[in-house]
C-alpha positions as a Markdown table, in Angstrom:
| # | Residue | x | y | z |
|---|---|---|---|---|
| 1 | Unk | 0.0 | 0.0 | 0.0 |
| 2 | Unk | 1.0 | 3.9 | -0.4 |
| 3 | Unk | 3.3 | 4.9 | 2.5 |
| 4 | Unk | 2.9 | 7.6 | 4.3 |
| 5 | Unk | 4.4 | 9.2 | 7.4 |
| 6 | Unk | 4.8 | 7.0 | 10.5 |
| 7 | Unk | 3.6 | 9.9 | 12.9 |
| 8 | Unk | 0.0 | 8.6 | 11.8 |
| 9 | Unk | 0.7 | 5.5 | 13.0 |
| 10 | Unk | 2.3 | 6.7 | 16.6 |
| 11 | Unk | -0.4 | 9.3 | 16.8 |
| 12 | Unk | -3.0 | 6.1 | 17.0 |
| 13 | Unk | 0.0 | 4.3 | 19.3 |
| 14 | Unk | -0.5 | 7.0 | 21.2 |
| 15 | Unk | -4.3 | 7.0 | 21.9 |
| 16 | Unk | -5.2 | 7.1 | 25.6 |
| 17 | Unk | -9.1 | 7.6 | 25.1 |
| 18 | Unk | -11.4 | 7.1 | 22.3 |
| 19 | Unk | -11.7 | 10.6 | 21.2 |
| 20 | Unk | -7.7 | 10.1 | 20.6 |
| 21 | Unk | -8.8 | 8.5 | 17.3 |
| 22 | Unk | -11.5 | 10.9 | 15.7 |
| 23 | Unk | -9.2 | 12.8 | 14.3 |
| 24 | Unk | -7.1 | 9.3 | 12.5 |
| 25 | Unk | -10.5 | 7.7 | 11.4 |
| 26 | Unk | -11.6 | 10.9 | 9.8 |
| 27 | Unk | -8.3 | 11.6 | 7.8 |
| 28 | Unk | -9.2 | 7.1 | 7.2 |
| 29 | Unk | -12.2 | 8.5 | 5.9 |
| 30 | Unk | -11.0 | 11.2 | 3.7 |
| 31 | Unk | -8.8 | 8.8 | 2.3 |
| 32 | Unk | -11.5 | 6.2 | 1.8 |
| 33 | Unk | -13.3 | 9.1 | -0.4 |
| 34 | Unk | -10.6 | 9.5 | -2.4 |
| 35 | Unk | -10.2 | 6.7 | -4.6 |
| 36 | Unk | -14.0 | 6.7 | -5.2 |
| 37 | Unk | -13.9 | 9.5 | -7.7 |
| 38 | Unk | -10.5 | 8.3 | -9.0 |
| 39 | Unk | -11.8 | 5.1 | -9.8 |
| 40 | Unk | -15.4 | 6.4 | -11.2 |
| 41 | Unk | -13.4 | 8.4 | -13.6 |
| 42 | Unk | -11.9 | 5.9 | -15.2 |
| 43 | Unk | -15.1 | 3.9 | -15.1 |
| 44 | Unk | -17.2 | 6.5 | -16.9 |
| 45 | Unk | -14.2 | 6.7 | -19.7 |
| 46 | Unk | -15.1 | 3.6 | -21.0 |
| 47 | Unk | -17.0 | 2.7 | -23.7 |
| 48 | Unk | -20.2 | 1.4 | -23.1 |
| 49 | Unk | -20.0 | -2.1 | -24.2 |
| 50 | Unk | -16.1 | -1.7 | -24.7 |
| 51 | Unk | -13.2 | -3.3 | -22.3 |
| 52 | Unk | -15.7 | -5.4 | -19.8 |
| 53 | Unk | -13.1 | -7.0 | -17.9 |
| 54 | Unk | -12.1 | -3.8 | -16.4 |
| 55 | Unk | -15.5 | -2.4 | -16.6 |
| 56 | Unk | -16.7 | -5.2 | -14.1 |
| 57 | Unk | -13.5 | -4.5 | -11.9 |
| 58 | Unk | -13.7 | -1.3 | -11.3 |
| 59 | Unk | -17.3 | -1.5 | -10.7 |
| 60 | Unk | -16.9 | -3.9 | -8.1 |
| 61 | Unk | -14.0 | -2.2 | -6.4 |
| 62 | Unk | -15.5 | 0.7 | -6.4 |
| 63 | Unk | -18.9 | -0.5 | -4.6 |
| 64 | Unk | -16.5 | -1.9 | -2.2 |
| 65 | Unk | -14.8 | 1.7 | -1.5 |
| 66 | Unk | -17.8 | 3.2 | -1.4 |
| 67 | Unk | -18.7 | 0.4 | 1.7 |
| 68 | Unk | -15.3 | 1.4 | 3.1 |
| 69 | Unk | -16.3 | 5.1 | 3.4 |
| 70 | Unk | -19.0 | 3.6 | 5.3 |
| 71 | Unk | -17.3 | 1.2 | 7.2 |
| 72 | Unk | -15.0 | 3.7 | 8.9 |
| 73 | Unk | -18.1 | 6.1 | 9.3 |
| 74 | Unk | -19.7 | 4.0 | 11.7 |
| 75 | Unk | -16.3 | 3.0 | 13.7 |
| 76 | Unk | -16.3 | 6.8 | 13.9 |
| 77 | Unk | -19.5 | 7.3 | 14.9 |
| 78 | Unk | -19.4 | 4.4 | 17.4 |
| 79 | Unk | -16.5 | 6.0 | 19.2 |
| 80 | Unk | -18.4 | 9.0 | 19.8 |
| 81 | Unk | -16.7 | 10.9 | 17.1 |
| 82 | Unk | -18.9 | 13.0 | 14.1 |
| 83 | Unk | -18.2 | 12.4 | 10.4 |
| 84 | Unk | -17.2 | 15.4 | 8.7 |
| 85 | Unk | -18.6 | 14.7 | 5.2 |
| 86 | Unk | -20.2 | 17.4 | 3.5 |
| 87 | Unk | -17.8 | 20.2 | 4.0 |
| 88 | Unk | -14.8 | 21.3 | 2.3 |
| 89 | Unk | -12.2 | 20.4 | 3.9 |
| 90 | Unk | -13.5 | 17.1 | 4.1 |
| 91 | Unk | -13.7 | 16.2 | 0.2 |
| 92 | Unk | -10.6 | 15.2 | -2.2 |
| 93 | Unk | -8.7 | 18.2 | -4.2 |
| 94 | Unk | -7.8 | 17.2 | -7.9 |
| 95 | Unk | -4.6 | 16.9 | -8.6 |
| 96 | Unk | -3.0 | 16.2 | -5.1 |
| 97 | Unk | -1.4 | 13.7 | -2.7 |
| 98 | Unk | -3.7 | 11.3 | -0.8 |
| 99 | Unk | -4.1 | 11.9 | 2.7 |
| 100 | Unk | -1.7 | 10.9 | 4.8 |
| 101 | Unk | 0.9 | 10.7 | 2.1 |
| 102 | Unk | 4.4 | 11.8 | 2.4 |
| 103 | Unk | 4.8 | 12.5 | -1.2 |
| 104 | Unk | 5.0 | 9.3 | -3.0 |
| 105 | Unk | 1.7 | 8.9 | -4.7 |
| 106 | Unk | 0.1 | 12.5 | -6.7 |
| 107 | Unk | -3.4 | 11.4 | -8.3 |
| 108 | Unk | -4.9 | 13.0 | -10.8 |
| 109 | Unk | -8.7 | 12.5 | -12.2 |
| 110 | Unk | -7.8 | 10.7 | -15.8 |
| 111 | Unk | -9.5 | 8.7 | -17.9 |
| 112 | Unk | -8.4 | 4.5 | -17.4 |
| 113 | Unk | -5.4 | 3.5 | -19.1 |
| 114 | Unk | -2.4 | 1.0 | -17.8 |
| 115 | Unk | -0.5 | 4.0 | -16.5 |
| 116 | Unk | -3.8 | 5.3 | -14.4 |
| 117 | Unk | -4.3 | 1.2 | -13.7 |
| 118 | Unk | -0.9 | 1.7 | -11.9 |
| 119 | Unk | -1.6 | 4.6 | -9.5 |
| 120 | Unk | -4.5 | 2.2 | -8.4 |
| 121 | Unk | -2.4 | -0.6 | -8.0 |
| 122 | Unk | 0.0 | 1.3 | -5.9 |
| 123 | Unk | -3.0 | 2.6 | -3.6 |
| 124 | Unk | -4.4 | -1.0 | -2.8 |
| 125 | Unk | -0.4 | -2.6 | -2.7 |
| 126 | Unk | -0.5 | -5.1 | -0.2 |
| 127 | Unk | 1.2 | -4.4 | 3.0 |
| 128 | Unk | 3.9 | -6.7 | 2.6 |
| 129 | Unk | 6.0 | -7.3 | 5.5 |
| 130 | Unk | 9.6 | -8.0 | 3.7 |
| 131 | Unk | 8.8 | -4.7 | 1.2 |
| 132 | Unk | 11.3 | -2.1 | 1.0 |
| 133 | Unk | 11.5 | 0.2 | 3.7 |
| 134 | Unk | 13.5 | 3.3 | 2.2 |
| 135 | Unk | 13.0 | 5.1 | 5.4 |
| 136 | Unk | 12.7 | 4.3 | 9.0 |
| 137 | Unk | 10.1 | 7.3 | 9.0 |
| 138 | Unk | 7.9 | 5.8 | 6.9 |
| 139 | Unk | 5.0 | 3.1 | 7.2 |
| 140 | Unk | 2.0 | 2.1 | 5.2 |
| 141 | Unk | -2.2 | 2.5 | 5.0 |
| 142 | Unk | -1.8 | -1.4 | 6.5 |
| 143 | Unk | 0.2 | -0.3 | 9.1 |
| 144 | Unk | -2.4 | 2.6 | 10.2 |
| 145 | Unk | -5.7 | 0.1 | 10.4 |
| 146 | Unk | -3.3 | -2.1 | 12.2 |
| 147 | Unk | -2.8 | 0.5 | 14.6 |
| 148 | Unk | -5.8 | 1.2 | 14.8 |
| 149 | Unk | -7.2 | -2.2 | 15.1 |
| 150 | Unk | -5.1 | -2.3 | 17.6 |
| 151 | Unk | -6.1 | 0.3 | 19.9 |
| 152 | Unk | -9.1 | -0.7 | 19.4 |
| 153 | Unk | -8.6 | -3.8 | 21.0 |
| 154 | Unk | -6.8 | -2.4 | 23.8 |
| 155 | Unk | -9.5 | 0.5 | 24.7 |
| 156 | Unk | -12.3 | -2.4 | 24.4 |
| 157 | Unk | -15.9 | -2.2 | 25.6 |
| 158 | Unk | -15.7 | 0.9 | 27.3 |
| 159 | Unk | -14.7 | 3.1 | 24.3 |
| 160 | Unk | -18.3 | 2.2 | 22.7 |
| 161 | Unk | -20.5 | 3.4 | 25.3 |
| 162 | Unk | -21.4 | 6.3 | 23.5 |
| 163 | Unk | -25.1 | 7.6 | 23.3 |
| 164 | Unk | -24.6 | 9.2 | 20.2 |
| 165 | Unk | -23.5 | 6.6 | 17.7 |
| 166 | Unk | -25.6 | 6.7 | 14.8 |
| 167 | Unk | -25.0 | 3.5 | 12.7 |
| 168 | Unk | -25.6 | 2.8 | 8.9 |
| 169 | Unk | -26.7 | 0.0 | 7.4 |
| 170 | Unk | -28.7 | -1.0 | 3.7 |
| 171 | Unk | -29.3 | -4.1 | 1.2 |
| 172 | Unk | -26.9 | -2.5 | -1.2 |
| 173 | Unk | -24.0 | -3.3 | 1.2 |
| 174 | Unk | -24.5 | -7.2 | 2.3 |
| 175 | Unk | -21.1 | -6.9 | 4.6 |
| 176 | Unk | -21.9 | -3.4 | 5.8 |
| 177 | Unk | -22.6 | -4.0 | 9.6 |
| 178 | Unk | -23.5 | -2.1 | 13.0 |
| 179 | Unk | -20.4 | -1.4 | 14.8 |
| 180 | Unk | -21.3 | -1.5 | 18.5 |
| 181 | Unk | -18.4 | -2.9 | 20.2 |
| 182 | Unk | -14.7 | -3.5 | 19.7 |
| 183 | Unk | -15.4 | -6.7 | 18.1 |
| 184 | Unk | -17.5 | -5.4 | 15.6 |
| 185 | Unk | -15.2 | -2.5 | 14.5 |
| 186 | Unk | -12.4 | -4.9 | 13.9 |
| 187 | Unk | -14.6 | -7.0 | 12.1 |
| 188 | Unk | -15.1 | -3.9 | 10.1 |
| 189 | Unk | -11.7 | -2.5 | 9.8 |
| 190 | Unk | -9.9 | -5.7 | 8.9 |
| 191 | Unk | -12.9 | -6.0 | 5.9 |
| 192 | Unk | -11.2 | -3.3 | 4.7 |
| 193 | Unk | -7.8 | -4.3 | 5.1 |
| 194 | Unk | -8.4 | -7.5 | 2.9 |
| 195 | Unk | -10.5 | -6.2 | 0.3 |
| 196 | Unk | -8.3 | -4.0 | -0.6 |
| 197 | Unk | -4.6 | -6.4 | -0.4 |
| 198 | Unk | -5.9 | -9.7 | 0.6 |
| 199 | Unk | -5.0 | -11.6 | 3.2 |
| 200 | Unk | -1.4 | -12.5 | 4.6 |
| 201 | Unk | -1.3 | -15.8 | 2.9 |
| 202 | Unk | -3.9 | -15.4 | 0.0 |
| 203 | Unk | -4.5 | -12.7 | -2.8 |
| 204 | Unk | -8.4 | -13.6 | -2.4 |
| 205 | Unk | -10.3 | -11.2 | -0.1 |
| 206 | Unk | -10.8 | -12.4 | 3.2 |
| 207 | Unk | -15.2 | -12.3 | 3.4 |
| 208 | Unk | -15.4 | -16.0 | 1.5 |
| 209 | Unk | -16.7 | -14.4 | -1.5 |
| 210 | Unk | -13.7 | -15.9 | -3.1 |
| 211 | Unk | -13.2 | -12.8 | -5.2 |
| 212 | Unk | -9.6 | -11.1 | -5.9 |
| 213 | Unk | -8.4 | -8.0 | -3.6 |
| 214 | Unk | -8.5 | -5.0 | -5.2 |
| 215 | Unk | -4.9 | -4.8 | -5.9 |
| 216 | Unk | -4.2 | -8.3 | -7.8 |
| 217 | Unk | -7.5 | -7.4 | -9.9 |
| 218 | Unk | -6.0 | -3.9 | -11.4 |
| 219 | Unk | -2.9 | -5.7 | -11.3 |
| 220 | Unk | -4.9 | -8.6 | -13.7 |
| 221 | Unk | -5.9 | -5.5 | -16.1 |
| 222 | Unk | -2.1 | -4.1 | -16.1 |
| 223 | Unk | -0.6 | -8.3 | -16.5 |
| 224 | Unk | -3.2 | -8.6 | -18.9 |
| 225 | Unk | -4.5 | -12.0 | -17.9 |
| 226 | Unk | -6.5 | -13.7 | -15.2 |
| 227 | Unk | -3.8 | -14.5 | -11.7 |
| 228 | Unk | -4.0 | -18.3 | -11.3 |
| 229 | Unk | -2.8 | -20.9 | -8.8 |
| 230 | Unk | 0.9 | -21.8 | -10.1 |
| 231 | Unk | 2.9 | -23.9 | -7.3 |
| 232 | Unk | 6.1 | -23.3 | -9.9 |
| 233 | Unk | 6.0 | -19.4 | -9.0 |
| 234 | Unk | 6.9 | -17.4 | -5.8 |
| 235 | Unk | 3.8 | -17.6 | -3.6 |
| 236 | Unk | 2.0 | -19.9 | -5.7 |
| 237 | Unk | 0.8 | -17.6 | -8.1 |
| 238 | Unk | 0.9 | -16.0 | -11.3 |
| 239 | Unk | -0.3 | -13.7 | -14.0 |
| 240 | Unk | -0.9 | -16.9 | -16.2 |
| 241 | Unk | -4.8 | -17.4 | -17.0 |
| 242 | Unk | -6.9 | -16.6 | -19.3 |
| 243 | Unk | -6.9 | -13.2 | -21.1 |
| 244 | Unk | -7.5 | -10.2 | -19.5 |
| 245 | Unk | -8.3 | -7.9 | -22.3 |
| 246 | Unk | -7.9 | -3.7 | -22.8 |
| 247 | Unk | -8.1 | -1.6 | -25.7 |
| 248 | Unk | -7.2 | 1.8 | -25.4 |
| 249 | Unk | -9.4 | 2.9 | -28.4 |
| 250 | Unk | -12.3 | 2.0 | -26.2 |
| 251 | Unk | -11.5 | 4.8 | -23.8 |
| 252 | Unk | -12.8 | 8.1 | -24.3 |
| 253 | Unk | -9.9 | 10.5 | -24.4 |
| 254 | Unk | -10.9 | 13.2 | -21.4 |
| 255 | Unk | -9.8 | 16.4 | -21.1 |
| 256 | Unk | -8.0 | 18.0 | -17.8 |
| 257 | Unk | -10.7 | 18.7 | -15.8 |
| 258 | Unk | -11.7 | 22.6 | -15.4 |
| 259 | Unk | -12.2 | 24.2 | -12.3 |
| 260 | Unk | -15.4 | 26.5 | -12.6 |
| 261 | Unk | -13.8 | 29.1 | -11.7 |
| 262 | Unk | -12.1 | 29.2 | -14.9 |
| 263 | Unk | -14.9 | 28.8 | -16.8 |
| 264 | Unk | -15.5 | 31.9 | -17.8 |
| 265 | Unk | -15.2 | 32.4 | -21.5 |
| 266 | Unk | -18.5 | 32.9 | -23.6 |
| 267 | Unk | -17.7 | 30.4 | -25.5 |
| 268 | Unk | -17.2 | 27.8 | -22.4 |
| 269 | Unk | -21.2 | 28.3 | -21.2 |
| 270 | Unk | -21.9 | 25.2 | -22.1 |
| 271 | Unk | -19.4 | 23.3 | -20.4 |
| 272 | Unk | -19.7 | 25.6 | -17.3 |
| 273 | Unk | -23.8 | 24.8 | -17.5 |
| 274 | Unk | -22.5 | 20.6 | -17.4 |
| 275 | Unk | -19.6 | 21.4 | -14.9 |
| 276 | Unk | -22.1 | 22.6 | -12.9 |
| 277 | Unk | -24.6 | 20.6 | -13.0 |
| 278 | Unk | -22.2 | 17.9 | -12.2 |
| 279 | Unk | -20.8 | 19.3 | -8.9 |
| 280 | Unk | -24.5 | 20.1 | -7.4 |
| 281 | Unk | -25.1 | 16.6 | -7.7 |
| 282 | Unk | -22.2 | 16.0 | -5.6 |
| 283 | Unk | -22.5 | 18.3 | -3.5 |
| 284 | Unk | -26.5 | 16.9 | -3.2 |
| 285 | Unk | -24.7 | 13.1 | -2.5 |
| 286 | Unk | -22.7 | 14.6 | 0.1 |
| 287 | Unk | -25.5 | 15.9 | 1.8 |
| 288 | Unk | -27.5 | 13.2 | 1.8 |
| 289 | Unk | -24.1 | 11.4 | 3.2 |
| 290 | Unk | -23.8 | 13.7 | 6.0 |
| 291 | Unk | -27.2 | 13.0 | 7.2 |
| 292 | Unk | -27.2 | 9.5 | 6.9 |
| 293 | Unk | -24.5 | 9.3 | 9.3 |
| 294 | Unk | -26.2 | 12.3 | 11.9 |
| 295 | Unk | -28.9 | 10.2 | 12.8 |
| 296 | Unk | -31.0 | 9.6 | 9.3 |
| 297 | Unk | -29.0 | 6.4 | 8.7 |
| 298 | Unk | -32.1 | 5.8 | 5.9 |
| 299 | Unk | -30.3 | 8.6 | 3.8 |
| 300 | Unk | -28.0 | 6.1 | 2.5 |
| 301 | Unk | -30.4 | 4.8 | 0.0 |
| 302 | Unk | -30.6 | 8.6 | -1.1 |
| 303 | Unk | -27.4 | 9.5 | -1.6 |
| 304 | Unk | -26.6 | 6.0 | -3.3 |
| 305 | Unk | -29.3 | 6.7 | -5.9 |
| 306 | Unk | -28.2 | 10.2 | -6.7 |
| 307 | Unk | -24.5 | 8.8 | -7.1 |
| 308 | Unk | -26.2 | 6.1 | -9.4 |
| 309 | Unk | -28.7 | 7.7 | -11.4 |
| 310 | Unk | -28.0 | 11.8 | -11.4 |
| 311 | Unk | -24.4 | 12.0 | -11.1 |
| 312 | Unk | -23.8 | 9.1 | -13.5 |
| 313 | Unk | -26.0 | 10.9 | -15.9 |
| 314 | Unk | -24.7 | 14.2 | -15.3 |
| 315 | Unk | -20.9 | 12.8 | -15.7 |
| 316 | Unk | -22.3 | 11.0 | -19.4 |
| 317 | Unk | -23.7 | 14.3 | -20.1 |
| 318 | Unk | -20.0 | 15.5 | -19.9 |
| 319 | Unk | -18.4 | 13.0 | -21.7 |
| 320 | Unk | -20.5 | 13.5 | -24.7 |
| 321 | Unk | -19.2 | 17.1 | -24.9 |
| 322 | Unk | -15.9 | 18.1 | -26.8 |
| 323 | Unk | -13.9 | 20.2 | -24.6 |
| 324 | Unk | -13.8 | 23.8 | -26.2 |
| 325 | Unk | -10.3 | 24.0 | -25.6 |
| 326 | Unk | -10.0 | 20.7 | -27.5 |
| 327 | Unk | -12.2 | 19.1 | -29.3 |
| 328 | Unk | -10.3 | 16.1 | -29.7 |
| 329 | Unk | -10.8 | 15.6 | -25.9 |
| 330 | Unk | -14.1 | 15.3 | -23.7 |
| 331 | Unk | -15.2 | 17.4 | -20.8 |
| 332 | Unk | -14.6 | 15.8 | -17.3 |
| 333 | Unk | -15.7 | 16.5 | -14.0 |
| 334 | Unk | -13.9 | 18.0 | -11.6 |
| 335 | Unk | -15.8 | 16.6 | -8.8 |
| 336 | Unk | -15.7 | 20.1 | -6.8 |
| 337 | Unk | -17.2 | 21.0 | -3.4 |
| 338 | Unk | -19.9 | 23.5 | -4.1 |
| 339 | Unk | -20.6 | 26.0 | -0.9 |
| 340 | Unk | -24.0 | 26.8 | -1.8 |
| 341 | Unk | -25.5 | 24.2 | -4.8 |
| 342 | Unk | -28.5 | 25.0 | -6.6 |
| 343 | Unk | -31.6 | 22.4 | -5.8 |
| 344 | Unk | -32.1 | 20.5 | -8.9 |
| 345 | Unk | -35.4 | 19.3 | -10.4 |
């Protein structure tokens, strides 16, 4: 996984209450919401009908970050702390280094090619214990929920007797489950952890579903082919299946995204008017998110329908339009926080 700075490790290490760790778990949380907008990006670039296999990957990593989000939401919550959601300094900035992040991974909003499959693979890299170390004053994202799980442990039933812990729960997430003690949020926490790597002796997640982590299925896009049981091979596998397929010419080639603000030309309107459109439907999610986890936990269902159904069509709507600046290119959202967003019909 990325590395980032140990001091977010020792600052969990160094939790002597619950309210230690709101701060972590919402800079968790922030990361979490990164890679959704990173990965739906590349998602919306394709074709429809074009390059399934990655189509279907990202789809399903992506519902699985977006139960991540949620995962850490409720921890949060169940420790007495308040998720900062719909705010702006609690949403991702485009181009910029994930949270946490001591300089090594920069992400930018592009459409999906193997270079963008790489950033993805180096944000889900399993937390290997024999990996490099350049520094002694660096650790990994593995190394944080560790920590945390950790703590967790160690602070046990007494850190969850909270009055105000809100939790979130709906159909759409099957694994997505109250947290209510300190068994529960490790439940929770390690979910994430092995979704996203796998588990310490297996690249397959580690909820039974017997699906690939997140890492080894970008890294199936980027080998091209399916990762297979091979006893001849370090650790027993290898990039040696069948065919995973990707053809650049079924990507639609996006433009830079443009910050409204710089929007301004007469002969931009139109892409302002979609830009626009775009962010009040985020900004409308994020709402609906923030509720959800202050006590209307049945706002999940809105804010997952508005992520499914507006914003997908307002982010199509985009990337049907040329960019003015080039035509050759497509607009692309720039998935901006909007103080004050316009109610839409």
């Amino acid at each position: 996984m990325i590395e980032i700075d140990q001091a977010a490790v020792d600052t969990v290490r160094a939790a002597r209450q619950p309210s230690d760790l709101h701060s972590s778990l919402q800079t968790a949380l922030l990361l979490e919401h990164y890679t959704i907008p990173l990965y739906l990006t590349a998602l919306y670039s394709l074709v429809p009908g074009a390059n399934q296999d990655a189509a279907s990957a990202i789809t399903d990593i992506m519902r699985e970050e977006m139960m991540h989000f949620a995962i850490v939401a409720n921890v949060l919550n169940a420790l007495g702390g308040h998720p900062l959601i719909d705010h702006k300094d609690a949403v991702p900035v485009y181009p910029g280094d994930l949270p946490m992040s001591i300089g090594g991974q920069r992400v930018e909003l592009k459409q999906m090619s193997i270079d963008q499959c790489h950033v993805f693979m180096a944000i889900e890299e399993p937390d290997d214990p024999i990996a490099r170390r350049p520094h002694p004053d660096q650790a990994t994202i593995g190394d944080f929920y560790a920590a945390v799980i950790d703590k967790i442990g160690e602070l046990g039933a007494d850190a969850f007797q909270s009055p105000s812990a809100p939790q979130v729960t709906t159909p759409f997430f099957p694994l997505l489950q109250p947290v209510t003690d300190a068994a529960s949020a490790v439940r929770g926490l390690q979910l994430i952890v092995e979704q996203g790597e796998g588990t310490r002796s297996s690249p397959l997640e580690g909820d039974g579903t017997g699906k690939l982590a997140h890492f080894y299925r970008f890294a199936e896009i980027a080998h091209g082919a399916r990762l297979v049981a091979d006893p001849a091979a370090p650790g027993g596998f290898s990039y040696s299946g069948a065919p995973v397929s990707f053809d650049a010419a079924g990507v639609l080639p996006l433009a830079e995204p443009a910050a409204l603000a710089s929007l301004t030309d007469p002969s931009q309107a139109t892409a302002r008017q979609l830009a626009t459109t775009f962010c009040v439907c985020y900004r409308q999610m994020l709402t609906a998110l923030q509720q959800a986890y202050s006590g209307q936990p049945g706002m999940l269902g809105n804010a997952i329908s508005l992520m499914r159904i507006k914003l997908k069509s307002a982010a199509r709507s985009m990337l049907a339009t040329p960019d003015p600046n080039d035509p050759s290119r497509r607009l692309t959202p720039s998935w901006e926080y909007l103080p004050d967003p316009l109610p839409l019909s």
